[in-house]
C-alpha positions as CSV (number, residue, x, y, z in Angstrom):
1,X,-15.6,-29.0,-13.8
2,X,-16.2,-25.3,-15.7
3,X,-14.9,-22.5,-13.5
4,X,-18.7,-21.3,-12.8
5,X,-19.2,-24.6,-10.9
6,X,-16.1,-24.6,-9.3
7,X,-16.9,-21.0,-7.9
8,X,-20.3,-22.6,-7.1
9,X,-19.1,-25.2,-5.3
10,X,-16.8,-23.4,-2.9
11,X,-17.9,-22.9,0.4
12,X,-18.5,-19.8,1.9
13,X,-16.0,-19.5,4.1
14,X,-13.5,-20.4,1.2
15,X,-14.6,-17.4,-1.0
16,X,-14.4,-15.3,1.9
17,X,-10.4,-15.8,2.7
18,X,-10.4,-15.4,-1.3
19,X,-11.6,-12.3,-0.8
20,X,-10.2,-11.2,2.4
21,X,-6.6,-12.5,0.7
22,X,-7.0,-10.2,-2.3
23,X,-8.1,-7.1,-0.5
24,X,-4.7,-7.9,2.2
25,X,-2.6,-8.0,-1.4
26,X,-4.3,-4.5,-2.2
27,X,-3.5,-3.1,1.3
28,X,0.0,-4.4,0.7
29,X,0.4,-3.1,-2.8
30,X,-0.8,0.5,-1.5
31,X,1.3,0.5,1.6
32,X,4.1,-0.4,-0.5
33,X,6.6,-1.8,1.7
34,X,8.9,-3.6,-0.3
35,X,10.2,-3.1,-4.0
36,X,8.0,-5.2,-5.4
37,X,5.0,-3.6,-4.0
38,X,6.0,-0.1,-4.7
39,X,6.6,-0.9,-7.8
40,X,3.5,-2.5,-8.7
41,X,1.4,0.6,-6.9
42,X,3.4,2.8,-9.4
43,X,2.8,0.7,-12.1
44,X,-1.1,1.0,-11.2
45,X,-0.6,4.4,-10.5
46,X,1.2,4.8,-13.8
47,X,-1.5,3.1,-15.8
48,X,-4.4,4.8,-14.1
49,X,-3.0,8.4,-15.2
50,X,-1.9,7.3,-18.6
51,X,-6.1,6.0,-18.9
52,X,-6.8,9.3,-17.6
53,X,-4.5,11.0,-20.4
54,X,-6.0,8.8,-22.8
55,X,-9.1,9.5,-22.4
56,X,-8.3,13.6,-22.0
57,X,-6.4,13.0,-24.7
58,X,-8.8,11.1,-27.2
59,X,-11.4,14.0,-26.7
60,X,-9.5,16.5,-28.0
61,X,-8.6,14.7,-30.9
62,X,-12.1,14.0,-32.0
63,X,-12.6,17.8,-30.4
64,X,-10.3,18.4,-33.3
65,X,-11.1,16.4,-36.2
66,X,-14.8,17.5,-35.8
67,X,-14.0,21.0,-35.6
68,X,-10.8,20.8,-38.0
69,X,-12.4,19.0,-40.3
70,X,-9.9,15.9,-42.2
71,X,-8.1,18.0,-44.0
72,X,-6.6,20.7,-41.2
73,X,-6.9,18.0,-38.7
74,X,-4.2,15.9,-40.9
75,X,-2.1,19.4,-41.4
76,X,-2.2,19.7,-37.5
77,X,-0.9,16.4,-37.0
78,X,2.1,16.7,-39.2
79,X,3.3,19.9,-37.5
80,X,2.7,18.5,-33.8
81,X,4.6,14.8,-35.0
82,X,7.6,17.2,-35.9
83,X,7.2,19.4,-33.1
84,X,7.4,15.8,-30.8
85,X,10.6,14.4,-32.7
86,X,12.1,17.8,-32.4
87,X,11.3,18.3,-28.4
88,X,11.9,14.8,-28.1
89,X,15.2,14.8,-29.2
90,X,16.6,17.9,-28.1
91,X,16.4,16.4,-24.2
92,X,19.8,15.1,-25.6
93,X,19.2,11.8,-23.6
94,X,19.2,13.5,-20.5
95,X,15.3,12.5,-19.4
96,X,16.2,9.0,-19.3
97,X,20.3,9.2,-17.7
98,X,18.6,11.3,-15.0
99,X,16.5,7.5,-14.2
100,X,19.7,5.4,-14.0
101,X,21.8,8.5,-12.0
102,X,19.5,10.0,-9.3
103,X,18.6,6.4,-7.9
104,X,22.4,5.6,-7.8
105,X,23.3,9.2,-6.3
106,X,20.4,8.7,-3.6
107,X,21.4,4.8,-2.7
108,X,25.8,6.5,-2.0
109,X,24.2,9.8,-0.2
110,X,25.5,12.4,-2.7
111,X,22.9,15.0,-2.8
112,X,25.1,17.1,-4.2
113,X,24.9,15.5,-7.5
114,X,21.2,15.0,-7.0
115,X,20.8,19.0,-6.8
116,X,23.1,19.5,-9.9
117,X,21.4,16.9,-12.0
118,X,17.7,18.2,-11.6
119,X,19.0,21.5,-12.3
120,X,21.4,21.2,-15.1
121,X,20.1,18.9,-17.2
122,X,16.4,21.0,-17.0
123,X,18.3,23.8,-17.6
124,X,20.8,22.9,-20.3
125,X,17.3,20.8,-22.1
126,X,15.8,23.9,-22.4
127,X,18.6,26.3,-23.9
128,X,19.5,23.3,-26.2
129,X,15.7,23.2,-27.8
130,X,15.5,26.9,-27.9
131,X,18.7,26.9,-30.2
132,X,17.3,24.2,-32.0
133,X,13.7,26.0,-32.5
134,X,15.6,29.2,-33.6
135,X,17.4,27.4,-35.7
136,X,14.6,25.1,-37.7
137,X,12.8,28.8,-38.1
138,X,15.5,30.2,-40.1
139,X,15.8,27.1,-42.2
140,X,11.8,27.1,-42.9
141,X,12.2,30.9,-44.3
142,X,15.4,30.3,-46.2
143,X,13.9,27.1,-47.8
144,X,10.0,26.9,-47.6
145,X,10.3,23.5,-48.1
146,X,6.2,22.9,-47.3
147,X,3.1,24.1,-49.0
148,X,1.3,27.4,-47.8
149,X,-1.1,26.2,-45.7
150,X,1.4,24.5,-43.6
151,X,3.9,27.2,-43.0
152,X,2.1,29.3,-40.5
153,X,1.3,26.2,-38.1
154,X,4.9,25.3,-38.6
155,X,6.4,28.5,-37.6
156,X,4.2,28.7,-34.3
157,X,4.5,24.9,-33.3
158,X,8.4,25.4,-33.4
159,X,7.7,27.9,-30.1
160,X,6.4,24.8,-28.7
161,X,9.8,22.5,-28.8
162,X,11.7,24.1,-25.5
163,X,8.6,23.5,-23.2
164,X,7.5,20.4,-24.7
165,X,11.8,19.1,-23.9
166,X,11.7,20.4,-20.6
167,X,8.8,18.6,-19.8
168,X,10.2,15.6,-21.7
169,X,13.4,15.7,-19.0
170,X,11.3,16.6,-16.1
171,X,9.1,13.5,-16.7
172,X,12.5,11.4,-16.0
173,X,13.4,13.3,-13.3
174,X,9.6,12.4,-11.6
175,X,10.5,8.5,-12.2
176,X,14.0,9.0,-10.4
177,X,12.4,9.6,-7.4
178,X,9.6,7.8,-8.1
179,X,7.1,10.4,-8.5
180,X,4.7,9.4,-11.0
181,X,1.7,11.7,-10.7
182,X,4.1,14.8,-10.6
183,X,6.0,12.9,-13.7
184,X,3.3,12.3,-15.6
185,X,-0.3,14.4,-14.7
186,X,1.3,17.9,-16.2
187,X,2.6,16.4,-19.7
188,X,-0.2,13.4,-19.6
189,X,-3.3,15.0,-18.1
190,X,-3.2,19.0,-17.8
191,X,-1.4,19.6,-21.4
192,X,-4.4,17.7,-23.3
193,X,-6.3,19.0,-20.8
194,X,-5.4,23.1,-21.6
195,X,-5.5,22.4,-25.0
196,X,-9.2,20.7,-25.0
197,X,-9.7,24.1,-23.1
198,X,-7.8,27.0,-25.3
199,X,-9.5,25.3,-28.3
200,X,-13.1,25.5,-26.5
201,X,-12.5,29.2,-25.4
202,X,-11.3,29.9,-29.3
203,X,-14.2,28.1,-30.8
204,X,-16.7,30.2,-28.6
205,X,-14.6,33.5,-29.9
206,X,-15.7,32.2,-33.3
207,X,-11.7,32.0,-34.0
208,X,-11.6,30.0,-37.2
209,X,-11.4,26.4,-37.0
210,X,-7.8,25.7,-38.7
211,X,-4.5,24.0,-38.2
212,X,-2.8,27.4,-37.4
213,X,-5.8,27.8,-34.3
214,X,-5.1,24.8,-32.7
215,X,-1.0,24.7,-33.0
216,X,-1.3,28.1,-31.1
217,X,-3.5,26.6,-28.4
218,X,-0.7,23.6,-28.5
219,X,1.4,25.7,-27.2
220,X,-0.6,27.7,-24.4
221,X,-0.9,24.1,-23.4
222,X,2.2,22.9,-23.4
223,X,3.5,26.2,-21.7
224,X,1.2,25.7,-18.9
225,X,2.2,22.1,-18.6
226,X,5.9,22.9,-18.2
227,X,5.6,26.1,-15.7
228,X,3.6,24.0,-13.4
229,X,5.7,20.9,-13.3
230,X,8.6,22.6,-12.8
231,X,7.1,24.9,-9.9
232,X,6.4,21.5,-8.2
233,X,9.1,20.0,-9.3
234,X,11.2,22.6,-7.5
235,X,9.7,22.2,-4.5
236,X,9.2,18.5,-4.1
237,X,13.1,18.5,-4.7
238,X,13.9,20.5,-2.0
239,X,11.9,18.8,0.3
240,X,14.1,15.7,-0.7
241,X,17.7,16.7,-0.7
242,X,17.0,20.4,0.9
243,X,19.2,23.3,-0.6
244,X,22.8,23.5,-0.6
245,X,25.7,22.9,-3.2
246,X,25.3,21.8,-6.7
247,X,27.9,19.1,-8.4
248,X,27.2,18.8,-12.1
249,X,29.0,15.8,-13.6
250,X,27.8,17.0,-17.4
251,X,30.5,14.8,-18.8
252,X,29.6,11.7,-17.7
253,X,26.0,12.5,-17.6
254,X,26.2,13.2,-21.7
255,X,28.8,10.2,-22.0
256,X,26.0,8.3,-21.1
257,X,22.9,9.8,-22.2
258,X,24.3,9.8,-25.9
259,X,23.6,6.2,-26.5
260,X,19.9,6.9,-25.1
261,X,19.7,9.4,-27.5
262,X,19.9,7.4,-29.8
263,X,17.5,5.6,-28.1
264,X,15.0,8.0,-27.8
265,X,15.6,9.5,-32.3
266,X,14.7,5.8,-32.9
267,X,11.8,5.4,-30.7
268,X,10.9,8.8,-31.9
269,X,11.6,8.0,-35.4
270,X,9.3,4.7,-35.0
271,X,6.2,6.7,-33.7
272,X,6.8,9.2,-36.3
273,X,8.1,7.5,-39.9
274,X,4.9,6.0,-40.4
275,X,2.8,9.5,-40.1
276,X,5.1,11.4,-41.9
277,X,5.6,9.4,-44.9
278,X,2.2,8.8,-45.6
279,X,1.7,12.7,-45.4
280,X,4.7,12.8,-48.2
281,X,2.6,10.5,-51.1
282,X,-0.8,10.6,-49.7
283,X,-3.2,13.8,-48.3
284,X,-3.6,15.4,-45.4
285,X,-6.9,13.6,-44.8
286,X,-5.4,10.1,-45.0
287,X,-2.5,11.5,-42.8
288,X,-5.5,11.6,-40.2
289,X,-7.2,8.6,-40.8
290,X,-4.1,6.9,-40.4
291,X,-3.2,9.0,-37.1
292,X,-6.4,8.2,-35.6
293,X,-6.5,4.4,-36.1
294,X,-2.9,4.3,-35.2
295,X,-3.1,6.0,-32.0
296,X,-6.4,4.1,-31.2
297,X,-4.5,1.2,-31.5
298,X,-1.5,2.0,-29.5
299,X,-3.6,2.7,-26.4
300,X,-2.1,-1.0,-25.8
301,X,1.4,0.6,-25.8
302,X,0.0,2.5,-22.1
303,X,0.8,-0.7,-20.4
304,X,4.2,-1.4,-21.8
305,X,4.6,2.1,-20.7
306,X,3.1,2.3,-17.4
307,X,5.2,-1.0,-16.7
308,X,8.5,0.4,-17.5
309,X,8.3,3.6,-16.4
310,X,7.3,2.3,-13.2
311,X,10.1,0.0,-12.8
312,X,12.9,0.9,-14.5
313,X,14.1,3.1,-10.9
314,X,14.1,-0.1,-9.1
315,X,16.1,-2.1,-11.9
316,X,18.6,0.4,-11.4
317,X,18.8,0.6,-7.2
318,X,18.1,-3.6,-7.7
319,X,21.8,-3.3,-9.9
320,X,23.4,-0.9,-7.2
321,X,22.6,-3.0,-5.0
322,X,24.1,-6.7,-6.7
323,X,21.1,-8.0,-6.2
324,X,20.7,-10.3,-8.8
325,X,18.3,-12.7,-7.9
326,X,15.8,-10.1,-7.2
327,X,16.3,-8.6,-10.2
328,X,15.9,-11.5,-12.4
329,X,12.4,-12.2,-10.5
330,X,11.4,-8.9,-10.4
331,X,12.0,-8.5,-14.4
332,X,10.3,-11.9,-15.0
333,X,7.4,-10.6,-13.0
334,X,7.8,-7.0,-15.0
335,X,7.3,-9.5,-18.2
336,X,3.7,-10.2,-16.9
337,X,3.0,-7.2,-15.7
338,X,3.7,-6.1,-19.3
339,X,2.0,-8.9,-21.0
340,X,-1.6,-10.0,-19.8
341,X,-3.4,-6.3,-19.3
342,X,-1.6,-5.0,-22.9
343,X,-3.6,-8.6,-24.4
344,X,-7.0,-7.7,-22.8
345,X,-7.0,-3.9,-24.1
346,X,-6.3,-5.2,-27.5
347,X,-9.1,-7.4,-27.4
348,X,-11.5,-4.5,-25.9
349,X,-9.5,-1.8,-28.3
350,X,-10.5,-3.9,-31.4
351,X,-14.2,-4.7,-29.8
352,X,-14.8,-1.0,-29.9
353,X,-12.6,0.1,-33.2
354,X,-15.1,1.4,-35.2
355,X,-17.0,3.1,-33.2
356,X,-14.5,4.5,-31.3
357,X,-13.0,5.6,-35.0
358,X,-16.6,7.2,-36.2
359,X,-16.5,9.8,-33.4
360,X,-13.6,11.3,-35.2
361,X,-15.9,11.2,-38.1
362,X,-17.4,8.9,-40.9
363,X,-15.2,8.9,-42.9
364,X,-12.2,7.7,-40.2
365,X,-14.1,4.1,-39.7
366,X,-11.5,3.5,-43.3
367,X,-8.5,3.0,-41.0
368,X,-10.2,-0.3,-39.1
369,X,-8.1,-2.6,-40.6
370,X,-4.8,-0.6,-39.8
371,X,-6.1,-1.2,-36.5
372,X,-6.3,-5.3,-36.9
373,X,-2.8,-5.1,-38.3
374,X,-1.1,-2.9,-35.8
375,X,-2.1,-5.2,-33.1
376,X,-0.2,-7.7,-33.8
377,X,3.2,-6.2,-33.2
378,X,2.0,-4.5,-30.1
379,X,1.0,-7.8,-28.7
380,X,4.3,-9.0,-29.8
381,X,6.1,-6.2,-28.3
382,X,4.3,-6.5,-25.1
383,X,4.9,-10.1,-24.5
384,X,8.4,-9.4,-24.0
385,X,8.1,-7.2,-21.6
386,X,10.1,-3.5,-20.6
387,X,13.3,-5.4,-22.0
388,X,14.7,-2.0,-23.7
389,X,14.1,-0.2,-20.0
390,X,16.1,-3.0,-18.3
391,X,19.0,-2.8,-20.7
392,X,19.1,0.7,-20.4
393,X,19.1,1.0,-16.6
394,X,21.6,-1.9,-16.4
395,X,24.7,-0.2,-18.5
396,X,23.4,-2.3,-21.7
397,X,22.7,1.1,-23.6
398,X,25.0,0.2,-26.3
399,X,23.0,-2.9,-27.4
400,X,19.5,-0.8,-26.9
401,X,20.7,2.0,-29.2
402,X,22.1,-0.4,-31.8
403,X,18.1,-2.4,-31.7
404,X,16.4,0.5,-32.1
405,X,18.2,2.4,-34.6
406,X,18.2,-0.8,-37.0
407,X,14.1,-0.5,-36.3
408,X,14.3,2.8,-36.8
409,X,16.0,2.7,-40.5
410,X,14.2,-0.6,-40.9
411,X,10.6,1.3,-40.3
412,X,12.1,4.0,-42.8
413,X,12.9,1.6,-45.4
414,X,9.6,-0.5,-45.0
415,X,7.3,2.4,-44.8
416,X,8.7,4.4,-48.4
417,X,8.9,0.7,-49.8
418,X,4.8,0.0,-48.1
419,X,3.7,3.3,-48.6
420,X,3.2,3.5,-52.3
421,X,2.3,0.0,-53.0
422,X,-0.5,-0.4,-50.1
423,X,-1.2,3.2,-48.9
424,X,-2.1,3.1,-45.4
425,X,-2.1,-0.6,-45.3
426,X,1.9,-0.7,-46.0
427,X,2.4,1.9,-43.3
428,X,0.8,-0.8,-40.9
429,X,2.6,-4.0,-41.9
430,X,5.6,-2.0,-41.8
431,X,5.2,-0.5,-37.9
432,X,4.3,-3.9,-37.0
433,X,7.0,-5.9,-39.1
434,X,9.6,-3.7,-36.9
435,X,8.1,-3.6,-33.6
436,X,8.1,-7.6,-33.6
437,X,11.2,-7.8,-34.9
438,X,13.2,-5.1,-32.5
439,X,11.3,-6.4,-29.6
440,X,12.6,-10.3,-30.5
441,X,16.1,-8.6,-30.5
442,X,15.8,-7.0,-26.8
443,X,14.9,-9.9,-25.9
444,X,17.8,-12.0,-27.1
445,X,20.6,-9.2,-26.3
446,X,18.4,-9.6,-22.2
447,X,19.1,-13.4,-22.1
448,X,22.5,-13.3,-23.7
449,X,24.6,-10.2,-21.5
450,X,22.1,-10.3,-18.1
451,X,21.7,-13.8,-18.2
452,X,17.4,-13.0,-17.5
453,X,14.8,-14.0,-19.8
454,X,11.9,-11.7,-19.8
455,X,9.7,-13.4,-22.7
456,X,6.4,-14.3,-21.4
457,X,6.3,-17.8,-22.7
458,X,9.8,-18.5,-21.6
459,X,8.8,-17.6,-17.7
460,X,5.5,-19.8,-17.8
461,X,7.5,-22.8,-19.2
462,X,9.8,-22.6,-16.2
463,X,6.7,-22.3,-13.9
464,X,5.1,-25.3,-15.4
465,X,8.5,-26.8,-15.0
């Protein structure tokens, strides 16, 4: 019997305690009163912002390109990929330890640490990227190692690296405690948001439409992003642990976070490689095609984010607890979680590629099959589930850092080997090549040390079973 009959043939009363049974898992899920249900209302809550950032984000890209034109649009991108590796990794690790610590901190009642952590690592983030922005200046005007046109936009996006860090440690600080609109709505939602804005108010001042316009309004954006999360921040931490002493453990904070950042150069470094070698052999205009079809493409990668960010507090209070039965389940069920939502955006993502590719203009609808080929190692990724997040936030750092930076030098490789020979095509087998693999290895190192198998197929043959 087709599903259609079955429905059909269900009597009303039936379809009603469907119904009323799925709006009572809603209430439950919203109420949140268990770990499982919390974390599934931040995983929803998590995925709902990142659409919202998305879709923020995705105007003022096409905001952008039509206004930019190919050619500055692709010079904009290649400053604001640098200035995200650079803000990225000058958190020093420190956005992610503060997820593993402040849970564990909380569950022994030492809000003395808790204090000392929000403050000191937000505080030593952002002297660390300022250093690191000064620094990168005086190496562009000793060396000029970039053509004209991209100086100037270089020079002003590097004032963007100390906000964009704090706001890169802040975000972990938000997922600590569980906070995911005050994580995630001032670097997700408002930062596209003031940029769509500064660039509107520019183009109405008849400011000219370049590279150099829009990494200045990058930063107005990114400033106003960072002051307001750390305003409310401030306060929402307060409210928490109140005021009082500060213990800062910085050794064993860095002793920690060093692994994870390596973690985080070779996640950055996989987002990145791709973009930034193309820009070496190929034009500014392809850099954008490629850019746009790419990041169409990875709005899959939301779930896989939304997932794990959403979760990875309680795999760490789930591990200070002992609890390991609950934590196998709840990572099998994380695998799903991941899985079946990340399968049906690919499908409506690839639907809608070209169109959603001609809004950026014409001549982007080229980068439709980087699309078709990029898929595949998202899927791939996504059907193992938030298996790096679970080895970090169970001690397993060591192995995470050791997967990612062979994907990270194995995307390098790939891509200057691709590039040449295939253009924009070999960027895209190579991205995918690596995600599949690296994911296949988190996987394996999950099942092997923490005795819990997150691959999709692997928890519906033990259901079937």
């Amino acid at each position: 019997m087709s599903q259609t009959s079955a429905i059909a043939a269900t009597p009303p009363s039936a379809l009603l305690r469907r119904v009323k049974g799925l709006f009572g898992q809603l209430a439950q899920i919203a109420h949140a009163r268990n770990d499982r249900h919390r974390a599934q209302r931040d995983a929803f809550t998590v995925f709902a912002l990142r659409c919202a950032s998305a879709g923020l984000l995705y105007l003022s890209q096409i905001a952008l390109a039509r206004w930019m034109g190919g050619y500055e649009y692709g010079i904009y991108v290649f400053v604001w990929t640098w200035v995200m590796i650079l803000g990225g990794l000058t958190d020093l690790g420190l956005g992610v330890t503060t997820i593993r610590f402040i849970p564990h901190y909380r569950e022994t009642g030492d809000s003395a640490k808790v204090r000392g952590m929000v403050v000191g690592t937000s505080m030593l983030t952002f002297a660390m990227a300022t250093v690191v922005a000064v620094a990168c200046a005086g190496l562009l005007y000793a060396f000029k190692p970039f053509d004209d046109n991209f100086m100037t936009p270089a020079y002003i996006g590097l004032l963007c690296i100390p906000f964009y860090s704090l706001s890169w440690v802040q975000d972990g600080i938000g997922k600590a405690f569980a906070w995911m609109s005050l994580s995630m709505v001032p670097p997700y939602v408002l930062r596209p948001a003031l940029l769509l804005a500064v660039m509107t108010i520019a183009l109405a001042s008849g400011l000219p439409m370049l590279a150099t316009t829009a990494v200045a309004a990058a930063v107005v954006a990114a400033f106003g992003a960072s002051a307001v999360q750390s305003w409310l921040m401030r306060r929402r931490v307060r409210k928490i642990v109140g005021e009082g002493e500060r213990s800062y453990a910085f050794p064993t904070w860095l002793k920690a976070s060093w692994p994870l950042l390596i973690v985080n150069a070779s996640e950055l470094t996989l987002q990145s490689a791709d973009v930034l070698i193309v820009s070496h052999y190929m034009s500014p205009t392809d850099v954008a095609i490629y850019f746009a079809a790419a990041k169409t493409m990875s709005l899959i990668l939301f779930v896989h984010y939304a997932v794990g960010s959403s979760v990875a507090n309680q795999f760490a209070a789930l591990a200070a607890r002992g609890d390991k039965e609950a934590l196998n389940r709840f990572a099998r069920e994380a695998s799903h979680w991941t899985f079946w939502p990340s399968l049906a955006a690919g499908v409506a993502i690839l639907a809608l590629g070209i169109p959603l590719l001609w809004l950026f203009g014409p001549q982007f609808v080229s980068g439709y099959p980087v699309m078709l080929i990029l898929v595949a190692g998202f899927l791939f990724r996504a059907a193992m589930g938030p298996t790096e997040f679970l080895l970090n936030m169970l001690g397993k750092q060591g192995i995470s850092a050791v997967v990612q930076v062979s994907m990270a030098l194995s995307s390098i490789v790939l891509n200057l080997v691709l590039v040449p020979l295939y253009g924009l095509i070999g960027a895209a087998i190579a991205t995918s090549v690596v995600l599949s693999l690296g994911a296949l290895a988190n996987s394996v190192a999950a099942s092997r040390t923490l005795g819990i198998e997150v691959a999709v197929w692997r928890n519906l043959s033990r259901k079937k079973g």
